[in-house]
N, C-alpha and C positions, 0 to 999 in steps of 0.2 A: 854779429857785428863786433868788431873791435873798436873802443870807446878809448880814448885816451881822456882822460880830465886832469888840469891842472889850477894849481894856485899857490902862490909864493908863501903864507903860514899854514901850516897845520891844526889839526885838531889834534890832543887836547891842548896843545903846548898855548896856542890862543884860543880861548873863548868867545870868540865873536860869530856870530851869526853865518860868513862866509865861512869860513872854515869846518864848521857842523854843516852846513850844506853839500857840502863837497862828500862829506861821509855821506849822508843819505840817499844824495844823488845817485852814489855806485853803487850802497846795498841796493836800490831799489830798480837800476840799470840788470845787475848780475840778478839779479832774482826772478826777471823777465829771459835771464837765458844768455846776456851779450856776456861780450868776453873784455873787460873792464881793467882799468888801470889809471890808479892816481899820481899825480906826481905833486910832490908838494917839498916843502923844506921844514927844519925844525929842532932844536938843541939835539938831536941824537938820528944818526943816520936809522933809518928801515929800510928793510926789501924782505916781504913775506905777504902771505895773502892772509886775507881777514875777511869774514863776510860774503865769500865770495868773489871778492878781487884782490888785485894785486896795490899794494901800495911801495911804492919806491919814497921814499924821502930823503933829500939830501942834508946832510949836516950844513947848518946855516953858518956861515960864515962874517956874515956883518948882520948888527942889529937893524932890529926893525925899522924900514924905511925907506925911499925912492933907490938909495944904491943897493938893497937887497934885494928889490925889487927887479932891477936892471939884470944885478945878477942871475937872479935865476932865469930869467928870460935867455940867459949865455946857458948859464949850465942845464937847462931842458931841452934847448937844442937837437942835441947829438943822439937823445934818445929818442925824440920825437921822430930824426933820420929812420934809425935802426927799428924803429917798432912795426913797421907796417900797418898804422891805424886804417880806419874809415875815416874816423873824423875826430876833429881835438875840438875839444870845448874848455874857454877857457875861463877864468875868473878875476882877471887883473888884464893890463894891456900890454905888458912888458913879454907874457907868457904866449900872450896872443899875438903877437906881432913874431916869437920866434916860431908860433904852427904857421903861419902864411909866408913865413920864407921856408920851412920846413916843406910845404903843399907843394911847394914849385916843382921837388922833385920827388915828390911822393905821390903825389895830389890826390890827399884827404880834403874833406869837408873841413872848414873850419867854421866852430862860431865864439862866439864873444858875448859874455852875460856881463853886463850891464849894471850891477847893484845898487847905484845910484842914478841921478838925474843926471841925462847928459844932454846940460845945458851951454850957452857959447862961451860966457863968463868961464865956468868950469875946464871947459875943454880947455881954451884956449891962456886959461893964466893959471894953470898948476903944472908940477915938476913933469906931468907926464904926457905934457903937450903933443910931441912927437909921437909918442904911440899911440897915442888914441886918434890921431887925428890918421897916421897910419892903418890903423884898424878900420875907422870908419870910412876910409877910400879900399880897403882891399880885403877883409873880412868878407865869407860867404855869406853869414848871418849875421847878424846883430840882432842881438834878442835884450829887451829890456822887460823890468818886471812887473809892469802895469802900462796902459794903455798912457795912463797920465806922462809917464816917461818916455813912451814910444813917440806921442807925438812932439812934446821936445826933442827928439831926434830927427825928428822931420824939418820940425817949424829952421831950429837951427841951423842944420845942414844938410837938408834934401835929400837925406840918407833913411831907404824904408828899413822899416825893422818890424820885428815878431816880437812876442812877449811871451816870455815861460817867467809865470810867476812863481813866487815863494810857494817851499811847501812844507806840510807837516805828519808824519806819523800818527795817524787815530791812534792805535793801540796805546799811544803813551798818555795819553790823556783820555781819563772818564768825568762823567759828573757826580756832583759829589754832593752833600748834602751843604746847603749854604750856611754861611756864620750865623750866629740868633741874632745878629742886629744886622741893619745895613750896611753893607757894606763897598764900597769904591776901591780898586783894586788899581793904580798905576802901575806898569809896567815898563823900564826904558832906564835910558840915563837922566836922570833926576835933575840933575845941575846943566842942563844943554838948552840955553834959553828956548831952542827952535821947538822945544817940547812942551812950553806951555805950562808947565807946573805950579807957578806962580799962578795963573787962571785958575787953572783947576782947585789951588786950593781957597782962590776967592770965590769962587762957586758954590764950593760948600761950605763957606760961610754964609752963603745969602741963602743956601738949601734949609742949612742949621736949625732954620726957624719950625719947618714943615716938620723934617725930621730928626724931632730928637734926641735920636742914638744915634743918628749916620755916622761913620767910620772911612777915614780915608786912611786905604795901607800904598806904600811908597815902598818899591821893591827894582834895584838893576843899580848899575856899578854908579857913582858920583857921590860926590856929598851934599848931602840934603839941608845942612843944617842951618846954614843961613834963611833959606827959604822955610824952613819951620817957623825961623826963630822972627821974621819978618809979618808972624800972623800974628794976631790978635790973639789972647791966650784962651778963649774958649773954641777959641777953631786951633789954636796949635793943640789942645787936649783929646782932638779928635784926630791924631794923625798917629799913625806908627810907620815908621821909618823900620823896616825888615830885611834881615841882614842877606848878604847877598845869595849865600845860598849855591847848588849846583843846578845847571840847564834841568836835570831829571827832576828836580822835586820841585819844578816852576808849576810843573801840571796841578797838584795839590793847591796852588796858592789862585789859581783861574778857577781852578771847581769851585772854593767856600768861597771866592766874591760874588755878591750880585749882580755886578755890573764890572767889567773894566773899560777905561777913559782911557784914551792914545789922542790928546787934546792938540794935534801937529796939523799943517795947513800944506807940506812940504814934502811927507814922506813916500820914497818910491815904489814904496810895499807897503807894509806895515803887518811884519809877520804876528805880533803881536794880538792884531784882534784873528786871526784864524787860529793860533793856539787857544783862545778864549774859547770862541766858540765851538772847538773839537773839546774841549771842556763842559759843554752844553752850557755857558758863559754870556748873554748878550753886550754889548755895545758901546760907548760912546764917542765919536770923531769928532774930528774940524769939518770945515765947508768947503773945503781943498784938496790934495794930492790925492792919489790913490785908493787909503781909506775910505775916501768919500764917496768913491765911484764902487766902493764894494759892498756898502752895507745895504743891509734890504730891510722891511718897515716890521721884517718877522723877527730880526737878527741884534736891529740896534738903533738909532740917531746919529743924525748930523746936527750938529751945531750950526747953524744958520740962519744969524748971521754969525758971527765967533764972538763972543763977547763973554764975558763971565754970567750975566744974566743968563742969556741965550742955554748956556753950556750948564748952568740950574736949574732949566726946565726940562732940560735933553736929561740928567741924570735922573732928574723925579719921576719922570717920563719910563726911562729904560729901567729904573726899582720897580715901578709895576712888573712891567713888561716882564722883569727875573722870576715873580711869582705867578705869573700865567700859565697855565696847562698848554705844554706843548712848547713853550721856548726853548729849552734843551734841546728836542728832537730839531727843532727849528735849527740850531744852532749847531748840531753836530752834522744835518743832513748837508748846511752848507760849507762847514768846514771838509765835508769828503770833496767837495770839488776841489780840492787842493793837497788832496792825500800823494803822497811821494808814490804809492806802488799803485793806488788805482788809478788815480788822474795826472799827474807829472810827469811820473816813468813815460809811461805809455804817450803822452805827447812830446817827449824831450825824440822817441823814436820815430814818429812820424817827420820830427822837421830832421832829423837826423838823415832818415830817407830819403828825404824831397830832394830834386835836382834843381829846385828853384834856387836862385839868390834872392835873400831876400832882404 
């Protein structure tokens, strides 16, 4: 099968989560045997294979933003003509809306991932109104990355959708031997109130008491220091703030925590606790989005109701649970249902195959 994939930044030139997705997507496509092709944009043109596919990359011409974005939807165009795909799959809606005028006279499959909530608010009052709303009348697929999002796609606009969730590489993460104290592992942008941090670190001040030595480590791009400096000073003495670090050496910081907290009520995925757990890692969520609907009673806690109390019994709760016989294996067995070459690949090509719309 001929696989076109596209998305308007690159890896590594951005480090954000889409962008590494789009890489493991194709190694993990071409490794199953397709015949694979990225297009993407990025401070320095490419055209050569890697991994098995091909990556084209256009020299980005305007900074990051709705008119780059437009852009590239103009400039993937003409390739998207001349390639003779199967099917385009894309990662933005600009890029998605030029495979379905592309389809007309090609007619590839198209789909459209989704990596946020596509709620009405969203749709309908951001720069990319038009294409998405485009997308969502004439896209074959709409794949969003949890069910939490898929029925937002419904409720709002009567539009079905499929879900290819987030995924992760076991081999890059093992488990590891835990820190000698307790330890709480945040993971995310630190400063994004939607994330809860603030909670979390009143949490472990009401834990403090039980435990000791408990340790909250604070690790992903923002500035934390406000909110450090916002705590009481024997719960700021319990926090390290760790520096940001590369995507490869996040797996080491999932193995020696005991627990990692992802304290969100909103998130579409939340790739963060499946890297955990392919760490042999358990647990702790909100009582909301995605995460919540994923954790299981071998894996981790929900928080429920959400509250800082609430979210102190869930961590006291999942430090056992860290030192239990078998929560690792627990832990890594359901991080494989999310592995890139044995579970993703392989469904990204079944819905690739379907002649459903879905």
């Amino acid at each position: 099968m001929r696989i076109a994939l596209t998305h308007p930044y690159s890896w590594p030139d951005v480090r954000r989560g889409a962008e590494r997705m789009i890489v493991e997507m194709a190694r993990a496509l071409a490794a199953l045997g397709h015949d694979v092709t990225v297009f993407t944009a990025g401070s320095e043109p490419v055209r050569n294979e890697r991994d098995g596919y091909r990556l084209m990359r256009f020299r980005q011409r305007l900074a990051a933003g709705p008119a780059h974005q437009r852009w590239f939807g103009w400039r993937v165009f003409p390739e998207l003509l001349r390639g003779h795909f199967d099917v385009v799959h894309s990662l933005s809606p600009h890029d998605a809306v030029a495979a379905i005028h592309a389809a007309r006279l090609r007619g590839h499959r198209t789909v459209y991932e989704d990596l946020g909530n596509p709620y009405r608010e969203k749709v309908l009052g951001g720069h990319e109104r038009r294409a998405r709303l485009r997308v969502i009348d004439a896209v074959d697929v709409y794949a969003c990355m949890s069910e939490f999002s898929r029925r937002m796609l419904e409720r709002d606009f009567g539009r079905p959708g499929t879900v290819i969730p987030g995924g992760v590489r076991g081999a890059d993460f093992t488990p590891r031997p835990r820190a000698e104290t307790p330890t709480v592992l945040f993971s995310g942008a630190v400063d994004r109130p939607e994330k809860h941090v603030a909670m979390l670190i009143e949490a472990v001040g009401l834990l403090a008491g039980r435990r000791p030595t408990l340790h909250l480590q604070l690790s992903g791009p923002g500035d934390a220091s406000s909110l450090v400096d916002a705590a009481p000073l024997a719960v700021r003495d319990r926090i390290e703030v760790l520096p940001l670090g590369d995507p490869e050496s996040q797996g080491e910081r999932y193995g020696r925590a005991w627990v990692t907290c992802l304290p969100t009520q909103w998130d579409s995925f939340g790739l963060v606790i499946v890297e955990s757990w392919a760490a042999g890692t358990p647990v702790v969520v909100g009582d909301r989005g995605a995460p919540s609907e994923l954790v299981t009673p071998e894996t981790g806690r929900r928080a429920d109701p959400f509250t800082a109390a609430c979210l102190a019994e869930r961590l006291d709760e999942a430090l056992d649970l860290a030192t239990a016989p078998g929560t690792a294996g627990a832990c890594r067995r359901r991080a494989e249902q999310f592995d890139w070459q044995g579970a993703i690949a392989p469904l990204l090509v079944d819905l690739y195959s379907s002649s459903d719309r879905h």
